[in-house]
DOMARPA-794672 format. One record per residue (C-alpha): x, y, z; residue in one letter. Coordinates in Angstrom, 1 decimal. Example, Ala and Ser with C-alpha at 12.3 -4.5 7.8 and 13.67 -1.06 7.14 Angstrom:
BEGIN
PT:c1:c2:c3:res
PT:12.3:-4.5:7.8:A
PT:13.7:-1.1:7.1:S
This chain:
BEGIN
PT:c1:c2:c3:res
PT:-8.5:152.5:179.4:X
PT:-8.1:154.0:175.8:X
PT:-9.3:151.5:172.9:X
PT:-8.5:153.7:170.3:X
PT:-11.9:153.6:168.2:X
PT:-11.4:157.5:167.4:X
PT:-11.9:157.0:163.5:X
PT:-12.5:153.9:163.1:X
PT:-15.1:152.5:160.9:X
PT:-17.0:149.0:162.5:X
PT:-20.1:146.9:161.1:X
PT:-22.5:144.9:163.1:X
PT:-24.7:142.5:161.6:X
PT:-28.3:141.4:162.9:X
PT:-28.2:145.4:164.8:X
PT:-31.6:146.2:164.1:X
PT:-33.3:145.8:167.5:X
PT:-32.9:148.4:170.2:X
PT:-33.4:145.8:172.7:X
PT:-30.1:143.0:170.9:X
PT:-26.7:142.5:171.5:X
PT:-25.8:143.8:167.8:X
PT:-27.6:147.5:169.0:X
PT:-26.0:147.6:172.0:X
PT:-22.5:146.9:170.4:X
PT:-23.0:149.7:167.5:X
PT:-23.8:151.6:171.0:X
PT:-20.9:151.5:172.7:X
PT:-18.9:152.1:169.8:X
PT:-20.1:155.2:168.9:X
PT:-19.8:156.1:172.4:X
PT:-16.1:155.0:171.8:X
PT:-15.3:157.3:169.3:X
PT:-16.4:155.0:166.1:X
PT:-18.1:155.4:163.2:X
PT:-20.7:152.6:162.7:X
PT:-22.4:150.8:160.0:X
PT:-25.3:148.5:160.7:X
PT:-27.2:145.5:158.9:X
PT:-30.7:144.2:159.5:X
PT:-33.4:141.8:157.4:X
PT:-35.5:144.6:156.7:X
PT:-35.0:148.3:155.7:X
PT:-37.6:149.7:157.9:X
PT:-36.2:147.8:161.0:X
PT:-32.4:149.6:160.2:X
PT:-33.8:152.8:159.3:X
PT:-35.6:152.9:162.7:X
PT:-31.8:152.0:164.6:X
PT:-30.3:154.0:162.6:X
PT:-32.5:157.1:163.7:X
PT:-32.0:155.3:167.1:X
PT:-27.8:155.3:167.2:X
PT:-27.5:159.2:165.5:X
PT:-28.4:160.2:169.0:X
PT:-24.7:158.7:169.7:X
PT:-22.4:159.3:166.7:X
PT:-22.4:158.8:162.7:X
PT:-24.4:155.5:161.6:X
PT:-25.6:154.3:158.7:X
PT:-27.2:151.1:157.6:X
PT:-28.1:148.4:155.0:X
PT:-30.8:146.2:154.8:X
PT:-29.0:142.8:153.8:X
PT:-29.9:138.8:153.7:X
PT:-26.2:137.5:155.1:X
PT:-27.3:134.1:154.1:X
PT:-27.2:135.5:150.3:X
PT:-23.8:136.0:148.6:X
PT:-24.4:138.5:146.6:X
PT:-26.7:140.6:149.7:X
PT:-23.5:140.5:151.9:X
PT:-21.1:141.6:149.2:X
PT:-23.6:144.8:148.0:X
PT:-23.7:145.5:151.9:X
PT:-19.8:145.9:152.1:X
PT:-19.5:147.4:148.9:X
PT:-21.8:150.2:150.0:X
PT:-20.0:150.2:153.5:X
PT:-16.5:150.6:151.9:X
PT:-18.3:153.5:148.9:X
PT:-19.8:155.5:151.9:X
PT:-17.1:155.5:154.3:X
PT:-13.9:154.3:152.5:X
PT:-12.8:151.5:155.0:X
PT:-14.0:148.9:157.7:X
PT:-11.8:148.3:160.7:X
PT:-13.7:146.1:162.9:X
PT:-16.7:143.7:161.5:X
PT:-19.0:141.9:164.1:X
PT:-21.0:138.5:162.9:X
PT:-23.9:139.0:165.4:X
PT:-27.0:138.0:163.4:X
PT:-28.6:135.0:165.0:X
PT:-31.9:133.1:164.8:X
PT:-32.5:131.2:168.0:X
PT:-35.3:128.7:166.8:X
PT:-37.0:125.9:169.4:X
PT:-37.4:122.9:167.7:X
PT:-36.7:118.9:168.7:X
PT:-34.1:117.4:165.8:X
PT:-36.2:115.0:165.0:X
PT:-39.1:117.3:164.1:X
PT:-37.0:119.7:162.2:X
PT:-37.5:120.0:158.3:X
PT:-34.0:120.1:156.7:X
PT:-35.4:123.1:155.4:X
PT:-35.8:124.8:158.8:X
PT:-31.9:123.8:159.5:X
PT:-30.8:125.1:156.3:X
PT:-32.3:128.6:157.5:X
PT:-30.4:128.4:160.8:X
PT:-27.2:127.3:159.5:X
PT:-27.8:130.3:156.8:X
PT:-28.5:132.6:159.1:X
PT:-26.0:131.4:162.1:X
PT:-22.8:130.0:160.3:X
PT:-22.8:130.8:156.2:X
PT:-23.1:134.5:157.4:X
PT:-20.5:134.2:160.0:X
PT:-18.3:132.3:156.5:X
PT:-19.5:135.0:154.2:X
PT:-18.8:138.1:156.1:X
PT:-15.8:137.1:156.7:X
PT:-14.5:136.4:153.0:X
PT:-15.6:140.3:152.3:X
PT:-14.2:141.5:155.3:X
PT:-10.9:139.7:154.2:X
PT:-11.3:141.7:150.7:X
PT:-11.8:145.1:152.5:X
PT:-9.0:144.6:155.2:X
PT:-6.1:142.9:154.0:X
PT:-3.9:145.6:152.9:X
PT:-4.3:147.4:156.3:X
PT:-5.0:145.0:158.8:X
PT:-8.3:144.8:161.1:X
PT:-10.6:143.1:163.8:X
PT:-13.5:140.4:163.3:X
PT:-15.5:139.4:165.9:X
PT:-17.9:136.6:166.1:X
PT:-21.4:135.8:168.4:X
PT:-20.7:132.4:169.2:X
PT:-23.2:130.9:172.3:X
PT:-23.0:129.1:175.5:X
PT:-25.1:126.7:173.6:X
PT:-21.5:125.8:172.0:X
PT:-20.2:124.7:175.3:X
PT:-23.0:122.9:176.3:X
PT:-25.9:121.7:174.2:X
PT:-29.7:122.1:174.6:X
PT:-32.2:119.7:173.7:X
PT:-34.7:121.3:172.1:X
PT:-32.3:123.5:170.2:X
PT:-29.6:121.6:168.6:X
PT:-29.6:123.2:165.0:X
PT:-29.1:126.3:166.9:X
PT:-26.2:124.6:169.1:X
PT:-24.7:122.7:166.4:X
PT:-24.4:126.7:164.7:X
PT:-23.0:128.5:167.5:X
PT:-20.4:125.0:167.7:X
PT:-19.6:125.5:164.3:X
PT:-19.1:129.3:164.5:X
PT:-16.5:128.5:167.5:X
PT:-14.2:126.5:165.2:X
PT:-14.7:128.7:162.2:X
PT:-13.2:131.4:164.4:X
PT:-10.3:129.7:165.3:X
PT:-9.2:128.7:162.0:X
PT:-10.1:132.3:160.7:X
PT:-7.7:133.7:163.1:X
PT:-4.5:131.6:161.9:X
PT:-5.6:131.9:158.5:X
PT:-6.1:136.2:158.4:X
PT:-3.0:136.3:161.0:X
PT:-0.5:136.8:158.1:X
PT:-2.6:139.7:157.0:X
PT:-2.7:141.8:160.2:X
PT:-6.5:140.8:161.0:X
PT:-7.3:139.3:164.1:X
PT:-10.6:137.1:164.6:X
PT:-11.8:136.8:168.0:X
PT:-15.7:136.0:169.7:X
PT:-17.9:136.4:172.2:X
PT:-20.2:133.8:173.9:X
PT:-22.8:135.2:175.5:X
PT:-24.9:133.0:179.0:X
PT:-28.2:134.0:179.0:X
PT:-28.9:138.1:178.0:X
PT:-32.0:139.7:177.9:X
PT:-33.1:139.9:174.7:X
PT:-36.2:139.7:172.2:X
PT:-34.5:136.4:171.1:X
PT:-34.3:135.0:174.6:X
PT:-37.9:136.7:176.3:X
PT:-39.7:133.2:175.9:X
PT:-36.9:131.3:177.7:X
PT:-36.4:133.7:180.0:X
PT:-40.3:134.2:181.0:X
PT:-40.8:130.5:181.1:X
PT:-37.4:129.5:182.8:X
PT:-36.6:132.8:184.5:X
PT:-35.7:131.9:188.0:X
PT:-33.8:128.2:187.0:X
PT:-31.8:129.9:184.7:X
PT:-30.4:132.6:187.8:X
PT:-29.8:129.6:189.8:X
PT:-27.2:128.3:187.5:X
PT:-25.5:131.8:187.3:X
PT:-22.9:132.7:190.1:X
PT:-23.6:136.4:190.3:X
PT:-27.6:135.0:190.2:X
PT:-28.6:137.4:187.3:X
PT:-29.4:137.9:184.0:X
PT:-26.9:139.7:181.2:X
PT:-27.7:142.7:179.6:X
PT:-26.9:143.4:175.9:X
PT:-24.7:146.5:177.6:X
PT:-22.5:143.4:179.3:X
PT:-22.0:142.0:176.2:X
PT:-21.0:145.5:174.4:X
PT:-18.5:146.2:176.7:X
PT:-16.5:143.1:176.8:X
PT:-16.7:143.2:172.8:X
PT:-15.5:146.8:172.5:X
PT:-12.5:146.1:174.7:X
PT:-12.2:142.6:172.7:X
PT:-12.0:144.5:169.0:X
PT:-9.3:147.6:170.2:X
PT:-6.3:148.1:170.4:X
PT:-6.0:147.1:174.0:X
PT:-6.7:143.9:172.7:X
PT:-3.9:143.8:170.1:X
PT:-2.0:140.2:171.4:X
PT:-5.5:138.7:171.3:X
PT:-6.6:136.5:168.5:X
PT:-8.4:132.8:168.0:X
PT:-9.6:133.8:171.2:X
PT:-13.4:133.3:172.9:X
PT:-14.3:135.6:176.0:X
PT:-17.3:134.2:177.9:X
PT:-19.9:137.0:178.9:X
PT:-22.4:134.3:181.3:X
PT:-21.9:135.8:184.7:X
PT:-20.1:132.7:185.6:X
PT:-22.9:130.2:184.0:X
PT:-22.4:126.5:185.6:X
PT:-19.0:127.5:186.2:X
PT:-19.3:125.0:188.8:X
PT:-22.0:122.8:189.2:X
PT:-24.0:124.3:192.2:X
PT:-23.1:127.9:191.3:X
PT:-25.8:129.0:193.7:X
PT:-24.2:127.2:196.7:X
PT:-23.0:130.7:197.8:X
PT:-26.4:132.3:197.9:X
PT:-27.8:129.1:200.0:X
PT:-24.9:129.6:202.2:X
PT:-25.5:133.0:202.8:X
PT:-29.3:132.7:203.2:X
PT:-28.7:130.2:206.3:X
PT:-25.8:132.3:207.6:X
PT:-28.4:135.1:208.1:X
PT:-31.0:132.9:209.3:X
């Protein structure tokens, strides 16, 4: 299938790791034909991806706060100076803190909702700036943790919830300008973010996922390059689930028991 990323310009945010979602998305878009800016916290981290993505096409990147206003707007300023459009942005920066509600500081909820849902709001007022003449694609990291909560981290599931709604709004509000708004929510992927969860609840967590295993930032990649092209033109206000079939029913392993006893 063609997705028509030959020339286009698309920015990931929270792209610095090699082993995240936002890396392997600035992956496969290179390897779609793209040209790709990045944003990470720190320079060091971006200049080090950057290095990382040339292998795969032309990249650049910004070190940017996108909690801070005025960090977010110098990041697409330098975006739109070095490459003279965007035509896909991706939210994807995340902090994924563990943390009972009742022992949170309102200061550590500020810095999730800073970091999970201004950022998502504050992208998306520049992206606006940079895309409503022409048209273009934003696409935001939503969670599972938005369809079902998790004690334990509900600042971080009261973000991803908020994120879901902002998106939908976002579409019908950016429709009349050609952009579409669309996002991902992504079960349980292997990533630095998730390692402690994983190593700690690794074989529980495959039990609740119908093809019994564990995404891969590459699975996530590919269903959001297909959901930001052209292919994808009719699509807006609209959430793909990447969770290998997470608790799509309630015993989602009852097909691997089944099996087990058929072959004794």
């Amino acid at each position: 299938m063609e997705l028509g990323y030959e020339g286009k310009v698309v920015g990931i945010t929270g792209a610095g790791s090699v082993k995240g979602i936002g890396f392997a998305i600035a992956r496969r878009m290179l390897r779609e034909g793209a040209k790709v800016f990045i944003c990470d916290l720190k320079q060091e981290v971006v200049d080090d991806a950057v290095k990382a993505l040339s292998e795969f096409g032309e990249a650049r990147g910004y070190a940017a706060d996108v909690s801070n206003p005025a960090s977010v707007t110098a990041m697409f300023d330098s975006a739109m100076k070095d490459f003279g459009k965007i035509d896909v942005f991706v939210s994807n920066a995340g902090i994924y803190p563990q943390s009972a509600l009742m022992d949170m500081t309102p200061a550590q909820w500020d810095m999730v909702m800073g970091v999970n849902l201004r950022s998502v709001f504050l992208c998306a007022q520049n992206a606006y700036r940079c895309m409503k003449d022409k048209g273009g694609v934003l696409i935001n990291a939503a969670s599972y943790a938005a369809v079902i909560g998790s004690a334990g981290s509900g600042a971080y599931a009261a973000s991803k919830s908020a994120v879901y709604s902002l998106t939908k709004t976002l579409a019908a509000e950016l429709a009349p300008y050609g952009i579409r708004v669309n996002g991902f929510i992504p079960g349980v992927i292997q990533t630095g973010m998730t390692r402690a969860v994983v190593d700690e609840k690794g074989d529980q967590l495959v039990n609740q996922i119908a093809l019994h295993r564990l995404g891969q930032p590459d699975d996530v990649a590919c269903a959001v390059a297909f959901l930001a092209s052209d292919a994808a033109s009719y699509l807006t206000g609209t959430f793909v689930e990447i969770s290998g079939g997470k608790l799509c029913v309630q015993n989602p392993d009852y097909g691997y028991k089944k099996l087990e006893k058929e072959n004794g």
